[in-house]
N, C-alpha and C positions, 0 to 999 in steps of 0.2 A: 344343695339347691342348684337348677339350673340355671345360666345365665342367657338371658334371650340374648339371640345374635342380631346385631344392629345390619347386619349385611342387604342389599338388597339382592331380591329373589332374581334371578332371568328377567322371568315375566313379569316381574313389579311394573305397574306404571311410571313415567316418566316422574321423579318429583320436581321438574319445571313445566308440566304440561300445564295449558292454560283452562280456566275452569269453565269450560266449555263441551257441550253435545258432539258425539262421534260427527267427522266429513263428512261419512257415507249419506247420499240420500235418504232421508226414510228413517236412517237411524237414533233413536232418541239414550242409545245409552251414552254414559262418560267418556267422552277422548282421554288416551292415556299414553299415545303412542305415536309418534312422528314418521311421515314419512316422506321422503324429498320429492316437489311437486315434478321433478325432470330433469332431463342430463343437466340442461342449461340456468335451473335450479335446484341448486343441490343445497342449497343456505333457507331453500324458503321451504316450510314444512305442508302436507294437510296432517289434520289429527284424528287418529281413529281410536276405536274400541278397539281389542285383542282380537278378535275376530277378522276384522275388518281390515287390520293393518296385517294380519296374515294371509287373506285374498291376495291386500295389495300387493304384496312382497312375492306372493308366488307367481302373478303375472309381469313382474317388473323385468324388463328388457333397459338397461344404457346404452347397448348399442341398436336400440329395436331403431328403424329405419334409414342406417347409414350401408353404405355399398361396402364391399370386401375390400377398397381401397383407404374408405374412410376410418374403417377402421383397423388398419394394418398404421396407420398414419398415425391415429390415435397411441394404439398402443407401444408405437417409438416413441411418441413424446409425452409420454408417459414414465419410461424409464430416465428420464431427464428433468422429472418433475415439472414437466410443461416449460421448460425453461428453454432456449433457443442455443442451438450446440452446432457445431462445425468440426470436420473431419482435423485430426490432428495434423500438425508442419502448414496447415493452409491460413489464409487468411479472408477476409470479406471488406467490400468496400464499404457494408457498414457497421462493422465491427469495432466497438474504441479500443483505441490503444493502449497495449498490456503494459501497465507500468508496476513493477515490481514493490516502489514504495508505498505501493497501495492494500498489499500484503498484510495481515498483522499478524506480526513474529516474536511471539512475547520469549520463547526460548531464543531468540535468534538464531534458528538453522540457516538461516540464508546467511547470517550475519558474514562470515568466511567469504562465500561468495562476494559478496559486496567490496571485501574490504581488497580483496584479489583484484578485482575489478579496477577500484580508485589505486592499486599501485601500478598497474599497469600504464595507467591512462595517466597515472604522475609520470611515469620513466618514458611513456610516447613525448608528452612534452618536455622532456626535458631533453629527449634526444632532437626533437626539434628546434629547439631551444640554443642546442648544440652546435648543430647545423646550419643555421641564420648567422650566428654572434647575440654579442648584447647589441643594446639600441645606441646609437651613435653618442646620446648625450651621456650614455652611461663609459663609454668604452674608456676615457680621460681616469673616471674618479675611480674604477676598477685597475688600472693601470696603477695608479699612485698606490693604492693599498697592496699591489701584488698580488690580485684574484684573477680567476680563471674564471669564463662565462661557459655554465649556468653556474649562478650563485644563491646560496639561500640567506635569508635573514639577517640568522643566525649565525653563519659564516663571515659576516660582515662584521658584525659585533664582535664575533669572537678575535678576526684581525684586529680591526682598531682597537682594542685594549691591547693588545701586544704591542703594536706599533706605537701609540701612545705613549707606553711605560716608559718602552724604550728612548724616546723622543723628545721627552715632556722637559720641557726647561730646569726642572726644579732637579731633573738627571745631568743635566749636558748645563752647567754654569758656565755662562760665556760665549757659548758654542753657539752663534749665529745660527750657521746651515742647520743646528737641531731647532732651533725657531722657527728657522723657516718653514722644514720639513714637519714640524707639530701642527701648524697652520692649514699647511697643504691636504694631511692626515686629516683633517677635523670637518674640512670643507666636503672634503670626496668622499666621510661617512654621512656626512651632512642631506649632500645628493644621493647616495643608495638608500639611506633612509626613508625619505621622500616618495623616494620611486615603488619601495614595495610596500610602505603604509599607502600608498595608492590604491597601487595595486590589490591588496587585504581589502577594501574598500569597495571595491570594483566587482569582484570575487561576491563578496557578502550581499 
């Protein structure tokens, strides 16, 4: 037994054409076939019989009444999908601004890039950073813990627990100047703490 094939033929009619008499003047057979009413309709249909949508087809011109200009023009922005393109390294005064996080990078190829980029622009500032000093109110509490400007966090933290241990009364019994110096240690982590939860703050 054969199986009829569900396919439809070429020339099948549309099966969304609406239940309506061919466009053609005159014509009283079934519309089964769309044809677009013009360049600048290409979304709106007439509907004809097979006949009739094969006249129309074989006199259809899209570029019928445009100059060798207009349509040399057409068909660049056409390989661009009508989209509006500029010569590449240039830019336009109304062009927005390329911003790369606007990307989507589910592999992250760029991700290298990026990250090249923020260590660069760490170690720009921190050479800068270098070059100024620290900020006056800091310079005292970096002094007492024995740091060098720039300083991160981390490096703070990491000192004052050394200094500490070392310093802490419950080590030095009796030892005044190690009270003193536990005191002093506690204050100037006190003030760099301060300064770069600030700063995290400021950043964010």
């Amino acid at each position: 037994m054969q199986r009829k094939s569900t396919r439809h033929r070429a020339f099948d009619p549309d099966p969304e054409a609406p239940d309506q008499t061919c466009d053609h003047p005159g014509c009283t057979e079934r519309a089964g076939y769309r044809a677009p009413r013009g360049r600048d309709a290409l979304r709106s249909y007439f509907w004809f019989c097979l006949d009739h949508v094969r006249e129309y087809n074989s006199r259809w011109d899209f570029y019928r009444g445009m100059t060798p200009g207009q349509i040399e023009a057409h068909l660049r922005a056409d390989t661009s999908w009508q989209r509006p393109s500029w010569k590449l390294g240039t830019g336009t005064a109304n062009k927005a601004e390329f911003n790369e996080e606007d990307i989507l990078d589910p592999l992250d190829i760029l991700g290298a890039s990026r990250r090249n980029r923020a260590e660069r622009a760490k170690e720009s500032a921190r050479q800068r950073a270098t070059a100024s000093g620290p900020p006056e109110p800091l310079r005292q509490p970096l002094a007492t813990l024995d740091l060098s400007w720039p300083v991160s966090l981390d490096d703070v933290k990491t000192r004052y627990r050394a200094l500490a241990r070392r310093h802490h009364p419950d080590a030095n019994i009796g030892d005044q100047k190690a009270e003193e110096r536990f005191k002093a240690i506690g204050a100037a982590y006190s003030v760099l703490k301060t300064h770069f939860s600030r700063e995290s703050e400021f950043v964010s």
